[in-house]
N, C-alpha and C positions, 0 to 999 in steps of 0.2 A: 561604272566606267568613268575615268576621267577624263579632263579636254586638256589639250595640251594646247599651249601655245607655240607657235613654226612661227621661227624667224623669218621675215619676209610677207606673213600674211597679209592681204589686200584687209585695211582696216575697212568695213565693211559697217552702216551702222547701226546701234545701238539693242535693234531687234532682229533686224535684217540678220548680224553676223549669227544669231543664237537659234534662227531657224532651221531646225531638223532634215536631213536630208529626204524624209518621204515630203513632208512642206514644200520645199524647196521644187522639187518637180512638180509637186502640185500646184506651183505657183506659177512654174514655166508651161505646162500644159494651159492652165488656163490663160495667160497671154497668149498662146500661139491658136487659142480656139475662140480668141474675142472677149477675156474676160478677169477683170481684178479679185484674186483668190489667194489673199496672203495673210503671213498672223494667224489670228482665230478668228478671222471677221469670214462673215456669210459671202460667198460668190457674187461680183458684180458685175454686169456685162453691160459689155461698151461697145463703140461703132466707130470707124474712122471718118471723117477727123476725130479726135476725140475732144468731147467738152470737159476741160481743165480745171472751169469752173465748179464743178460734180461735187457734193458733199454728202454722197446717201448715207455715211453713218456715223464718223464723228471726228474731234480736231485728230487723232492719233493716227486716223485712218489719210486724212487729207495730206497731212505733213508727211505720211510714207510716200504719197503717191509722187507730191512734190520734191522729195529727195531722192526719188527714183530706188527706191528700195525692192521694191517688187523685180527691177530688171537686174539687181545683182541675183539672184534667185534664177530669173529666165536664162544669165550665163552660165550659171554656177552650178547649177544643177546636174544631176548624173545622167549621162547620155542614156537614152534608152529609146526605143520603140515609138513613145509618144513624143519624147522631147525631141529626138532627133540630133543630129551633128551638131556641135556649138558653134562652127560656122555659121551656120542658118540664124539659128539663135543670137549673135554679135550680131549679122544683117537687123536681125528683126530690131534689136534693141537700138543701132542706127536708126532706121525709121520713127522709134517711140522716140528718139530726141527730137531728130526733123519735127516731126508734129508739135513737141510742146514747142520750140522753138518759133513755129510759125503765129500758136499765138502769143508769146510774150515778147518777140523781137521790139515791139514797142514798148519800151519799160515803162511806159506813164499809163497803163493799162497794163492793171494787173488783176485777169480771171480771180483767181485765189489771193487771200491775204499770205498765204503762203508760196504764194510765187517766187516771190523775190527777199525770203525772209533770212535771214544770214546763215543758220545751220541748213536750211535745206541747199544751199545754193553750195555750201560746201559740200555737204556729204554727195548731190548732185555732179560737181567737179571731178570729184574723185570718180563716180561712173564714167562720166564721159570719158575719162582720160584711160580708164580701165579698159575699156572695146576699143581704145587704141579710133578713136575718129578722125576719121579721114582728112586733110584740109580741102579745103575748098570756098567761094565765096559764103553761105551761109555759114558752114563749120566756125569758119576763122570769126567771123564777125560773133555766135555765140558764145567761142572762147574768149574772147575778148571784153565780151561785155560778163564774161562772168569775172573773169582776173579784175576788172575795173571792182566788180560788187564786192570782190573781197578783199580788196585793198584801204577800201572805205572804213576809216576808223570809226565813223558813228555809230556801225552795226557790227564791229567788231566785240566779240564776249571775253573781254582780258579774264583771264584766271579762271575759265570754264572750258567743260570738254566742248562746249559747240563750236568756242573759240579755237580751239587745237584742230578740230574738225575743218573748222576755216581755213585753217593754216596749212591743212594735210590737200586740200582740195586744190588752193595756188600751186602750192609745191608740185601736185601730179599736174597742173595746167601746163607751169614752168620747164616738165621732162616732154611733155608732148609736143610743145613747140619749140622747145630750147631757148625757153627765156631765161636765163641766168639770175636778169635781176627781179623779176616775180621771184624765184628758189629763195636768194637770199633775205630779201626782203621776208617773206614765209616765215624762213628759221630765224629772221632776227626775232621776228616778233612772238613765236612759239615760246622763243628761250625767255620772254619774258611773264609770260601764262607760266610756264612753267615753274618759274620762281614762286608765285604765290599761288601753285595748286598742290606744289609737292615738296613737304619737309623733308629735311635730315633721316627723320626716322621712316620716311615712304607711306606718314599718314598724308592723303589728300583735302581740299577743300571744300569735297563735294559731300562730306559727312553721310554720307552712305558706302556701305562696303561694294557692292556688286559696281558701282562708277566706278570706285577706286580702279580696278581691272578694266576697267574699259577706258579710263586716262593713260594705263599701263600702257594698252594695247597701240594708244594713238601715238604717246612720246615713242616708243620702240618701232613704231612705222615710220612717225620723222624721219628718226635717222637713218632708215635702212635707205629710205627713200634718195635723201640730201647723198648718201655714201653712191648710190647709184647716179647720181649726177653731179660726181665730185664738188659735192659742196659743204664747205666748210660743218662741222656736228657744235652747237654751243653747248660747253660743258655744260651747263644748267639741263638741257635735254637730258642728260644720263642721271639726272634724279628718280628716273623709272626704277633705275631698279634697286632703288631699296623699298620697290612698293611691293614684291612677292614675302616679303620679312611682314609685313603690317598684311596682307592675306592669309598669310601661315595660322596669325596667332587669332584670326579672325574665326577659322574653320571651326566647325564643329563637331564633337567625335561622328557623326552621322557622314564625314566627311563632305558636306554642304557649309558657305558662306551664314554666317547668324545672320540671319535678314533684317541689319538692322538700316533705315534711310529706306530710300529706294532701291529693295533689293529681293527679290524674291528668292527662295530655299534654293536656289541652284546648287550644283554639284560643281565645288573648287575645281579651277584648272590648274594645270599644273604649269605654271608657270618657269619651273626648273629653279635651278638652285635649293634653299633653304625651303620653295612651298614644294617640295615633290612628296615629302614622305606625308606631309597634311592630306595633297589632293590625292594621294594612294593610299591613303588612310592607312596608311606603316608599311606597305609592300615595296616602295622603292624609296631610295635615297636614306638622306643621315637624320639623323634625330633631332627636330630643333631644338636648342640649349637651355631653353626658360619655360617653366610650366606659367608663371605669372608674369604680367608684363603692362605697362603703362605708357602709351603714347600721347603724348604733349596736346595735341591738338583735341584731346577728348575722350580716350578710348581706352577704359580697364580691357583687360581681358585673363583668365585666369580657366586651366585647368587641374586637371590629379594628374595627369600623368600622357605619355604618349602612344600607348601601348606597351606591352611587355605581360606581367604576371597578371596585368587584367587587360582582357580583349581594345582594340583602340576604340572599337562605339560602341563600347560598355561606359569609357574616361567620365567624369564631370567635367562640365563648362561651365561657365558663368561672364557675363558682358556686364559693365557698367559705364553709365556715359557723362558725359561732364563736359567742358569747352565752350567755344563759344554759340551762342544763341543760333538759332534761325535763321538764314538770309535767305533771301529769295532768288539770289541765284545759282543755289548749290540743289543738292537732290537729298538734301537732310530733311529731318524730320522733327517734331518739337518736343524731343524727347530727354532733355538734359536729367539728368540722376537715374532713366530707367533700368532697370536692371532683368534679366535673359539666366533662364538655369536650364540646363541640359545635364539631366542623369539617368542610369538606368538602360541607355541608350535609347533614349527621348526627349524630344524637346519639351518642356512641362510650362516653365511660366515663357512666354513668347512678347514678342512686337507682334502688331499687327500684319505690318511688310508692305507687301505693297503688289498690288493686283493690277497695274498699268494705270495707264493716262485716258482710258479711255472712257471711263465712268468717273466722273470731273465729283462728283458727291462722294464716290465712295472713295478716291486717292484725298479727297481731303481728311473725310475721316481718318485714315489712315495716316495723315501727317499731323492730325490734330493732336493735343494731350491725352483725349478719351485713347489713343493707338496705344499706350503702351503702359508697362505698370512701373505705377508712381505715386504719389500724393498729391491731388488735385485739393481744392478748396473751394466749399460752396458758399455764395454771400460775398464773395472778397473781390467781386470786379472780375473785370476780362483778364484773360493769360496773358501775359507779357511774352510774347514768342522768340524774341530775340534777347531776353535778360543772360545776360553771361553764367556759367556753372564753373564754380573753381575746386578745384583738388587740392581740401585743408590738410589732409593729412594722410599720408601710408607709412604704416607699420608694421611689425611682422616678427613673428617667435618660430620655433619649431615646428608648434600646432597650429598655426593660424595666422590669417593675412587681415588686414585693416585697413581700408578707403574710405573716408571721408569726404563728399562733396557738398559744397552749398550752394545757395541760389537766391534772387527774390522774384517769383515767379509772377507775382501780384503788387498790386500797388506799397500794401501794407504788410506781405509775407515774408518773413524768411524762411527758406525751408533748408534744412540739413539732414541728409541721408548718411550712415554710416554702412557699410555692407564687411560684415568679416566672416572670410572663406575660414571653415572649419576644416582641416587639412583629411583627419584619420574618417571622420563622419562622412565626407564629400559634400555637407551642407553647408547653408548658407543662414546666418541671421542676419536681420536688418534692423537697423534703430535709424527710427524717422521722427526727427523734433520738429517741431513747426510753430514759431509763432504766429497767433493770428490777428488780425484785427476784430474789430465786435460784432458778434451777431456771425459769427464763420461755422461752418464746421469741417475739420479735416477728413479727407476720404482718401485712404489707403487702398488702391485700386491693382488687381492681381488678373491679367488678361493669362487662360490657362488655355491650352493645346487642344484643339476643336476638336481631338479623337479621345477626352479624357472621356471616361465613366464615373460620371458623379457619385460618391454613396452620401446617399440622402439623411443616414441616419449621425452624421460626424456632429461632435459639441458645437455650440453657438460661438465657442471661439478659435475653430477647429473647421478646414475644409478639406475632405481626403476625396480622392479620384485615385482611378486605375486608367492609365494608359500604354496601352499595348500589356503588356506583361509589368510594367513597373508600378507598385503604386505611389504617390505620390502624396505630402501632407502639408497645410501651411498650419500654423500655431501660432497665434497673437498672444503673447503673453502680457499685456496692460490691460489687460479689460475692454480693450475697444468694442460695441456693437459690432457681429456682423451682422450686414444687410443682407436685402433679398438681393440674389443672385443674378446679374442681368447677362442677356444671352440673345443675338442676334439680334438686337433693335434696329428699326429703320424711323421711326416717330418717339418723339420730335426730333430726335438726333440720331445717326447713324451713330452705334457704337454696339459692341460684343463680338465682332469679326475677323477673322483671321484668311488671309489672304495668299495662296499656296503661289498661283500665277495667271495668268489676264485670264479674265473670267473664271475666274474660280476662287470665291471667299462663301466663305464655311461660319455659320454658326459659333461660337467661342466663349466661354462662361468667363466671366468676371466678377473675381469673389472681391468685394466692399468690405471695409471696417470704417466703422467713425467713431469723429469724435469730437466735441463741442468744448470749449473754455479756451480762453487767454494764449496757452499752449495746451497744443497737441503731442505726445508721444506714442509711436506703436514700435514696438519690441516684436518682431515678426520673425518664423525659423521655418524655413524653407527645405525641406530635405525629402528621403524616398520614407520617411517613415522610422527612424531608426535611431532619434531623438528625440527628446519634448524637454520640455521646459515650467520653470513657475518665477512666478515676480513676486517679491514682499519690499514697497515702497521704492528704493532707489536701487535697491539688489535684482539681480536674478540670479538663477542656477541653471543649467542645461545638461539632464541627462545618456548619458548612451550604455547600452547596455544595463540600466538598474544603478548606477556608479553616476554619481556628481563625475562631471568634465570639465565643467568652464561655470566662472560667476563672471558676473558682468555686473558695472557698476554706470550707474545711470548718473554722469556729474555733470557740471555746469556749463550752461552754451552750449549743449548740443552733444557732448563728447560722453564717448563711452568708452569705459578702461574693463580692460579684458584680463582675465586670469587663467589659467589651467593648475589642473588642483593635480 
């Protein structure tokens, strides 16, 4: 099933909006019986007044409470039997502001470090102004001081969703009391987040796909909002929608988001236009025009096809990432040259993704280097998290596509990834050069799909699994050792896990190749089994079917020239 996105949706946030309708009641029944039951987190029960200050289980859990997530749920909910009239419900959720209201009217006393923290306070505005609150002496003076909190440029998030969050929150302050110049003030400054959250092409800032849609969701509530209170739309806002074009080609034929950033396997919405026939996995709408495709800010992406003579999640996919480094204030990950294969109709080599905020060791694992597969280097110093990855070269024949990215990930490393899609095969080879400094060794690191079946008996330079029905093979053709296989580790480091959604990460094998000297090269073929290969010095050959297909030539700086015989 897909989600569509309705014009006019109350932007709702971040987890809150993607809670399930049985959730959702489950979450209104327990506030109306005395008790915090939202997310995946265990049942909390509370008492009026209520203590604010309360942190029984962890930061993800606090900051909901503070942004009042739980009481979009207590409205939102489908009326029934337990829940009762959404009248009753609006009351009740008046009352949960009164309360918190009573203890934070003092703003130099603040229960929670999240009292007064600039996204909850927005995503906060927006409830209150949602149950439509009443004026009155305490009302007025809580709107008031919240329009103050978010007008304050110190704690405003230029170029982040928290900040558009901020911006969405005055905005609905500005329709409830008819402040005009709170609205405009809102959209001026939206429009300027928005310039540097959203390019040309509709890639975003936030270097994760599943944000990208939820920045979507917030600029297209702007404006409905601003149109609702005749107020002026700044062209810069309508850069949303070229972000369903950069979701389209993100999908994968599983008709699920590649989870790569912070994004877990979710199921594409359909955001209409160009992502409809994606998030329909080819039932509705037009056929997007490009099986490959290259986004500026970082982002290969490459299929076979969009259905037709073969099933649509049967297709191959493949992600490659590039762009700039690591910030720490986007929801990316440190994943610059990793590379994502989906065939077979399976996801086979993966990202780790991302399991929520709420186990602070295991999201960082999961944004660290061990998260994703790539070439790591042991001996060579810390990861450079933020080193820029540039796209040296794309090229492309009848048979075959060509990316090139590079990088210095380490003090003393260059590393160069090249990835060329085999068009007729649906495989992938990868040539990874690396120079190192002394005493290094390169590590070719392959994070595989937590439901594979290992077969234990494949060559040392060979690792074959069956997942689901497909089986799947990688093939190092340089002679790199492979290592023992690591799987589920939590000592000394968290690494080998794959992370479906909050609380739930899975076991996940990580096949290793190394390799020690000066430079490093591995020659790696990624496919369902239906090629191999052999190296002699700077050559290789790639068979399919019994039949030479492709040589490759291993030349200078990192580059490798491609044939078809």
């Amino acid at each position: 099933m897909t989600q569509k996105l309705e014009e006019g949706a109350v932007a709702l946030g971040p987890f809150g909006a993607r809670d399930s309708a049985p959730r959702q009641v489950d979450t209104a029944v327990g506030l109306l019986q005395g008790s915090f039951d939202f997310y995946h987190y265990p049942r909390v029960e509370f008492e009026w007044p209520i203590d604010w200050s309360v942190n029984p289980l962890d930061n993800t859990w606090r900051w909901a409470l503070h942004s009042f997530q739980p009481l979009y749920s207590l409205v939102n909910a489908t009326v029934t039997a337990e829940t009762g009239p959404v009248r009753e419900r609006v009351l009740l959720a008046h009352s949960f502001i009164e309360d918190w209201w009573a203890s934070h009217a003092d703003r130099e006393i603040e229960p929670s470090p999240y009292s007064w923290r600039g996204h909850c306070v927005g995503l906060r505005a927006q409830l209150i102004a949602w149950v439509n609150l009443p004026r009155g002496e305490w009302q007025d003076a809580l709107v008031e001081a919240h329009a103050e909190e978010l007008m304050r440029e110190d704690v405003y998030e230029l170029g982040h969703n928290h900040g558009l969050d901020q911006d969405l929150g005055l905005l609905a302050l500005a329709g409830l009391h008819g402040r005009e110049d709170w609205g405009r003030f809102a959209m001026t400054r939206a429009a300027k987040s928005a310039m540097v959250m959203v390019d040309e092409q509709g890639a975003t800032a936030e270097q994760a796909v599943g944000y990208s849609f939820y920045v979507l969701r917030l600029l297209r509530q702007l404006k409905w909002n601003a149109e609702l209170q005749n107020l002026p739309v700044p062209k810069e806002i309508l850069r949303y929608q070229a972000i369903p074009e950069f979701l389209t080609y993100a999908t994968q034929p599983d008709g699920r988001y590649v989870p790569i950033g912070d994004t877990s396997p979710v199921a594409a919405f359909n955001a209409e236009g160009i992502s409809t026939w994606a998030a329909t996995k080819g039932a509705q709408g037009a056929v997007p025009p490009r099986k490959e495709i290259i986004f500026d800010r970082g982002w290969v992406f490459g299929r076979s096809g969009w259905g037709g003579q073969t099933p649509f999640e049967e297709e191959t996919f493949f992600s490659l990432r590039f762009g700039p480094g690591k910030s720490e204030m986007d929801h990316g990950h440190v994943d610059q040259s990793s590379v994502t294969y989906f065939s077979g109709g399976s996801p086979l080599v993966i990202d780790a993704a991302f399991g929520g905020y709420g186990d602070r060791a295991q999201h960082t694992a999961e944004k660290s280097e061990r998260g994703h597969s790539m070439v790591l280097v042991e001996g060579a110093g810390d990861f450079i998290r933020d080193a820029p990855c540039t796209l040296l070269e794309y090229s492309a024949s009848s048979a075959w596509s060509l990316y090139s990215v590079q990088d210095r990930p380490y003090e003393e490393v260059l590393r160069t990834r090249t990835l060329v899609y085999l068009r007729a095969e649906h495989a992938l080879a990868i040539y990874d050069h690396v120079v190192l400094g002394a005493h290094a060794t390169a590590v070719q690191r392959w994070l595989i799909n937590s439901d594979a079946v290992t077969d234990d008996d494949s060559p040392a330079s060979t690792f074959r699994a069956t997942v689901g029905s497909t089986r799947m093979e990688i093939q190092e053709l340089l002679g790199a050792e492979r290592g023992d296989f690591l799987r589920g580790q939590v000592d000394p480091l968290i690494d080998g896990w794959e992370s479906r959604a909050p609380d739930d990460r899975r076991p996940a094998e990580v096949v290793r190749f190394r390799q020690r000297g000066n430079v490093a090269t591995f020659l790696t073929l990624l496919s369902t089994g239906n090629i191999t290969g052999e190296s002699s010095g700077d050559q290789a050959v790639i068979y399919a079917g019994g039949d030479v297909r492709y040589r490759m030539k291993m030349a200078a700086e990192g580059r490798i020239i491609v044939t078809t015989v």
